[in-house]
C-alpha positions in Angstrom: -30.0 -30.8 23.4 -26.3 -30.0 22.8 -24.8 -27.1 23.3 -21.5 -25.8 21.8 -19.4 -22.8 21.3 -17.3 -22.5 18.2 -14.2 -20.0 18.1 -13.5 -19.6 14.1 -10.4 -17.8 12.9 -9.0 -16.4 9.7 -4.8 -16.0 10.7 -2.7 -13.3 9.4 0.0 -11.5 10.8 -1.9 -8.2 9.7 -5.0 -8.4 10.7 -6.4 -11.8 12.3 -10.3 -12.1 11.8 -12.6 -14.2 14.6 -15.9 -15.3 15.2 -18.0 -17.3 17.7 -21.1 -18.9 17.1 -23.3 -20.4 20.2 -25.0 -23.6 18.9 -28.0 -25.5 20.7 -29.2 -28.2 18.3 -30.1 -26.9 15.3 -30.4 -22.8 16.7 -27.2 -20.8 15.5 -26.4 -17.5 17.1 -24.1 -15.1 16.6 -22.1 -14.3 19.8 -19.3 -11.6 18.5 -17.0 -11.4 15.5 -14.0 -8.9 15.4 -10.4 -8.2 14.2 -7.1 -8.2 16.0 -4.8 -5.8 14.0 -1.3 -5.9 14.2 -0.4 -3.5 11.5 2.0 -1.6 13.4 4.0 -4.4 15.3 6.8 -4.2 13.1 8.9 -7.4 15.0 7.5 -11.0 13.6 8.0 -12.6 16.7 6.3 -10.0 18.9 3.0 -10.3 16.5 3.0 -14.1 17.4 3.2 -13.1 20.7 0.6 -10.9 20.2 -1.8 -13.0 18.5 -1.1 -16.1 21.1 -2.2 -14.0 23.9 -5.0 -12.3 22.8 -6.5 -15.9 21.4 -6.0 -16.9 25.4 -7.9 -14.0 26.1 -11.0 -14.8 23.6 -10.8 -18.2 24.7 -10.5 -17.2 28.4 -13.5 -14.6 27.4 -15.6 -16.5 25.8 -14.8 -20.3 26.7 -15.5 -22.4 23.6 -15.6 -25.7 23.2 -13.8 -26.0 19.5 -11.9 -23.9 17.2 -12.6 -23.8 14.0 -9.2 -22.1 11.8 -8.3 -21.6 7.9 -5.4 -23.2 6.7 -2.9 -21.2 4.7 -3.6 -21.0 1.1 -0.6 -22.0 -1.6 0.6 -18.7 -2.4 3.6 -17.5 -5.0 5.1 -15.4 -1.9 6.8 -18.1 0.2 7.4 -15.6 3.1 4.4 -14.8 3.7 2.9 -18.1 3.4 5.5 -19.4 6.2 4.6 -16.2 8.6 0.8 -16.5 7.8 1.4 -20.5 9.0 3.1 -19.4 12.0 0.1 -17.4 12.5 -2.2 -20.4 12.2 0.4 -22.5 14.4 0.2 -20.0 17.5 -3.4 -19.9 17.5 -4.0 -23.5 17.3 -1.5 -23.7 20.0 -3.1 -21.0 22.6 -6.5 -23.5 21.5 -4.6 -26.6 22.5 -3.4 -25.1 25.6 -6.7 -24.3 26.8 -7.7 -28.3 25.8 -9.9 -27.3 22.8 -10.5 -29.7 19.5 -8.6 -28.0 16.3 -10.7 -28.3 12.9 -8.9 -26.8 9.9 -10.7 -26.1 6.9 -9.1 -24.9 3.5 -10.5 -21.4 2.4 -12.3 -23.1 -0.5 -13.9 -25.7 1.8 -15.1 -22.4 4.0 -16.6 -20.3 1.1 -18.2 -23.3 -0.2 -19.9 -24.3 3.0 -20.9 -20.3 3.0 -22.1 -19.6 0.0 -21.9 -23.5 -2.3 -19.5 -21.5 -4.0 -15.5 -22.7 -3.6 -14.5 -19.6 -5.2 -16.9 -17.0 -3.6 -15.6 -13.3 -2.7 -15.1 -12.2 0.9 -18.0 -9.9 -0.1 -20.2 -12.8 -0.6 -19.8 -14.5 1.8 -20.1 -12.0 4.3 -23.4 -11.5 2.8 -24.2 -14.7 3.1 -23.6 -14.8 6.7 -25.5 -11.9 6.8 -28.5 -13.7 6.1 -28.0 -16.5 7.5 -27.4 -15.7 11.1 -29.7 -12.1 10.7 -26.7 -9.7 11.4 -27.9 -6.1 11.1 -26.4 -4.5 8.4 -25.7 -1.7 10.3 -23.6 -3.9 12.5 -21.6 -6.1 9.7 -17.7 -5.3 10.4 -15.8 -3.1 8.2 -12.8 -5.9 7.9 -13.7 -8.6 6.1 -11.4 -10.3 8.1 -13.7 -10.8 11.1 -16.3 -12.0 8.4 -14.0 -14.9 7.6 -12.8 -16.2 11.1 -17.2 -16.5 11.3 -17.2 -17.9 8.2 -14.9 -20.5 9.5 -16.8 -21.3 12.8 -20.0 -21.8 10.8 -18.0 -23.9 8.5 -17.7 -26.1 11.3 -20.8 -26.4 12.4 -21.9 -27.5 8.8 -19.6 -30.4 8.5 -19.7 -31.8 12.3 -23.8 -31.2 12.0 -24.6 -34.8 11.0 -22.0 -37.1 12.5 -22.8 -39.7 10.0 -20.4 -37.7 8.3 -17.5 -36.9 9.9 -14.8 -38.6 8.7 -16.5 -40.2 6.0 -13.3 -40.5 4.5 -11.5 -42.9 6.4 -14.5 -44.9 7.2 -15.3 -48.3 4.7 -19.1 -48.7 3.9 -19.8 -51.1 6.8 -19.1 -48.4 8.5 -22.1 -46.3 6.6 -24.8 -48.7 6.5 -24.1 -49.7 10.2 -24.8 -45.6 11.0 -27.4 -45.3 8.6 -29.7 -48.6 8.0 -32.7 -46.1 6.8 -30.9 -45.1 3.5 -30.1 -48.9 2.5 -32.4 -49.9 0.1 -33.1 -54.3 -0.8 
């Protein structure tokens, strides 16, 4: 039975939002989900720094095999869509320096996974992770933040969970009926 640890993380230059999940087969737990603020580092570069670090010390902490991250969204602000990339850029690069795999999901891909809504609040789907992984309520996070760096992780795990389908995309239907002959029907 496989086992796997997935890091998921919501960037931002504010407050950055993880979670890890510990997955055997199909068993899902919840290991920790919390928030890095960096609300009062005023210098850009010095919240990079900041956030590259500390995602060497989760990784360092918690030593997963994948990280799961949200890509930026298209915004109207262009400044903060290029600092909330950066964001995304030094995360993925303390991942790649620690040799794990990089999955980026768009934030409708995430909620949808959550909740099989695209357009889902952060409200629902931290409730739906709620559920789904039996957090106590009493212990859900009071960022919603954190929620979404889970939310990604589990996103993860939903679209690597039957490797018929990863990258279904790019694959032709040979490819298909070769990996699943049970589904063909004469």
């Amino acid at each position: 039975m496989k086992e796997r640890i997935i890091l998921g993380i919501d960037p931002g230059t504010s407050v950055l939002g993880y979670g890890l999940i510990h997955v055997k087969g199909n068993e899902i737990r919840l290991i920790t989900m919390d928030v890095l603020r960096l609300e009062k580092i005023t210098d850009h570069a010095l919240k990079l720094e900041r956030i590259f670090n500390s995602c060497i010390e989760i990784i360092e902490k918690y030593n997963p095999d994948e990280l799961a991250i949200e890509a930026p969204f298209f915004g109207k602000n262009v400044q903060s869509m290029l600092k909330l990339g950066r964001a995304q850029g030094v995360a993925i690069a303390a991942a790649l320096s620690r040799k794990l795999t990089v999955n980026e999901y768009a934030p409708r891909k995430i909620k949808q996974s959550i909740t099989g809504l695209g357009s889902a609040s952060k409200e629902q789907v931290a409730s739906m992770l709620q559920k789904t992984l039996k957090i106590p309520v009493e212990t859900m996070p009071k960022k919603l933040d954190a929620t979404d760096g889970l939310a990604a992780a589990l996103c993860h795990y939903y679209q690597t969970k039957n490797p018929a389908l990863l990258g279904s995309k790019s694959k032709n239907w040979e490819s298909f009926i070769r990996a699943n002959p049970g589904r063909i029907k004469e």
